[in-house]
matplotlib code that plots the C-alpha trace (Angstrom):
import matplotlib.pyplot as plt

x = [22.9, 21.4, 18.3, 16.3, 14.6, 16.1, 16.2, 18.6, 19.8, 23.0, 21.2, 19.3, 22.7, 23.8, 21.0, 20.9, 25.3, 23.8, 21.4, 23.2, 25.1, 22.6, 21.6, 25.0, 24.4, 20.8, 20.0, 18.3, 14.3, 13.9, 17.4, 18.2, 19.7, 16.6, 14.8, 17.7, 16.9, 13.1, 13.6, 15.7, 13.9, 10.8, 12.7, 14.4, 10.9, 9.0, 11.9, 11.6, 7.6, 8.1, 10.2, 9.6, 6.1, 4.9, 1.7, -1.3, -2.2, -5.4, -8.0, -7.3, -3.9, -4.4, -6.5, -3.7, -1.1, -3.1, -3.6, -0.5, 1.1, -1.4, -1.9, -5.3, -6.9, -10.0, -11.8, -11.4, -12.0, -15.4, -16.4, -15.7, -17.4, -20.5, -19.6, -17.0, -18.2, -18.1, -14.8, -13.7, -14.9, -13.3, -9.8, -10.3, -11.1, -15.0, -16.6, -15.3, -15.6, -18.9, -18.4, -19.7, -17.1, -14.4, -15.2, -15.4, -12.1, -10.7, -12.5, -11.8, -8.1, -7.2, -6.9, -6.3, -10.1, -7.7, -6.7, -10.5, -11.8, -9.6, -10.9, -9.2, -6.6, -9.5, -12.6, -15.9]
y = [-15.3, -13.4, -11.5, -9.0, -6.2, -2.9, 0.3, 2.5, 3.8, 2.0, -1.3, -1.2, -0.3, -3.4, -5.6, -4.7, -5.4, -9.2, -9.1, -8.4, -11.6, -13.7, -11.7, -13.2, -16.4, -17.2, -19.5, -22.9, -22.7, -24.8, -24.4, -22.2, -20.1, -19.1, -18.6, -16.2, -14.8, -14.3, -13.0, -10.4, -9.3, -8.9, -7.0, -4.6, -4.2, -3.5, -0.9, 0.8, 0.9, 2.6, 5.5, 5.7, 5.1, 5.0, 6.9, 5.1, 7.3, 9.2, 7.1, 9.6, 8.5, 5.3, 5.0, 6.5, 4.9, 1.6, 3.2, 3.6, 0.9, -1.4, 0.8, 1.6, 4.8, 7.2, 5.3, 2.2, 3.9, 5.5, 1.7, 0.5, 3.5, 3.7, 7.2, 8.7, 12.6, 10.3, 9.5, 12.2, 13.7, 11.4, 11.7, 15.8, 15.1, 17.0, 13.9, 11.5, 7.7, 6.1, 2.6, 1.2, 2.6, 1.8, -1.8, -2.3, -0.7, -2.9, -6.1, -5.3, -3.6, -4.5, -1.8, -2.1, -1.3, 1.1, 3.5, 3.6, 4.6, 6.7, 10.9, 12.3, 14.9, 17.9, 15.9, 17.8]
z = [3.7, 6.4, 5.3, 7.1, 6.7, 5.2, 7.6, 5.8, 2.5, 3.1, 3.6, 0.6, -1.3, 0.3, -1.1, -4.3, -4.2, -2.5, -5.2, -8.2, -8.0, -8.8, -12.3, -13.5, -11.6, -11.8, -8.9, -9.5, -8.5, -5.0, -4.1, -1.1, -3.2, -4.9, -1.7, -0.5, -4.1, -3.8, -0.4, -1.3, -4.0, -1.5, 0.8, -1.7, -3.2, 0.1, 1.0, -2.9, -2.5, 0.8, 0.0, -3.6, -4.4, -8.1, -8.3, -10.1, -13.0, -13.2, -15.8, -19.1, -18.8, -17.9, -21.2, -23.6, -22.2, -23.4, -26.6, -27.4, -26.0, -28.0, -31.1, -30.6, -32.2, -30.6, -33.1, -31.3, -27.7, -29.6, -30.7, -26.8, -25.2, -27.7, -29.7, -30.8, -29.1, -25.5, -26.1, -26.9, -24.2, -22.1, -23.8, -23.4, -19.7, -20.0, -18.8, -16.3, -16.7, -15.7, -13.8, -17.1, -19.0, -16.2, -16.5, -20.3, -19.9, -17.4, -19.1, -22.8, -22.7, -19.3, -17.6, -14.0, -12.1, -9.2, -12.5, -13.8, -10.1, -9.1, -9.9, -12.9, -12.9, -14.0, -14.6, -13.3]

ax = plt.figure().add_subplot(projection="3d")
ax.plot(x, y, z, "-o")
ax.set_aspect("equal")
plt.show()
């Protein structure tokens, strides 16, 4: 297979064509196969980043996404913040995230560090 980098909307369509066959198929790791795999994937992914970035989400949603996701309640934001009026300030977007906050965040629930940084949507 002849890889290379993807310049056009009809070479992407014809990657993810080359691609598809090995979903059914699913090479065997170390094989040449599975490198023609991996480097497809990179190549389809490089072209999909370039002209359809994802946006990072501001922190507020950031933090509710994880809420939900992982069934948390304000309550359990208050207990990670320190008060239950901070984080609800927080969810209402009245007070922006100190780098405290941002890292309990990112240490306790995960949250990626570039979501917590980044300046909210309508935080002051």
């Amino acid at each position: 297979m002849n890889i290379r980098p993807l310049r056009s909307e009809a070479d992407y369509e014809k990657a993810l064509a080359d691609i598809e066959r090995f979903f059914e198929n699913e090479p065997t790791p170390g094989t040449a196969e599975a490198d023609d795999f991996d480097l497809l994937a990179l190549v389809i992914a490089d072209y999909e980043a370039k002209h359809w970035p994802i946006e990072v989400p501001d922190p507020v949603d950031a933090i509710k996404f994880q809420m939900q996701a992982r069934g948390y309640s304000q309550r359990d934001l208050s207990a990670l913040l320190g008060s239950r009026s901070r984080a609800s300030e927080i969810l209402s977007r009245k007070r922006s995230l100190t780098m405290e906050m941002a890292w309990k965040l990112n240490r306790e629930w995960g949250i990626p560090a570039e979501c917590l940084i980044r300046p909210s949507n309508s935080a002051s």
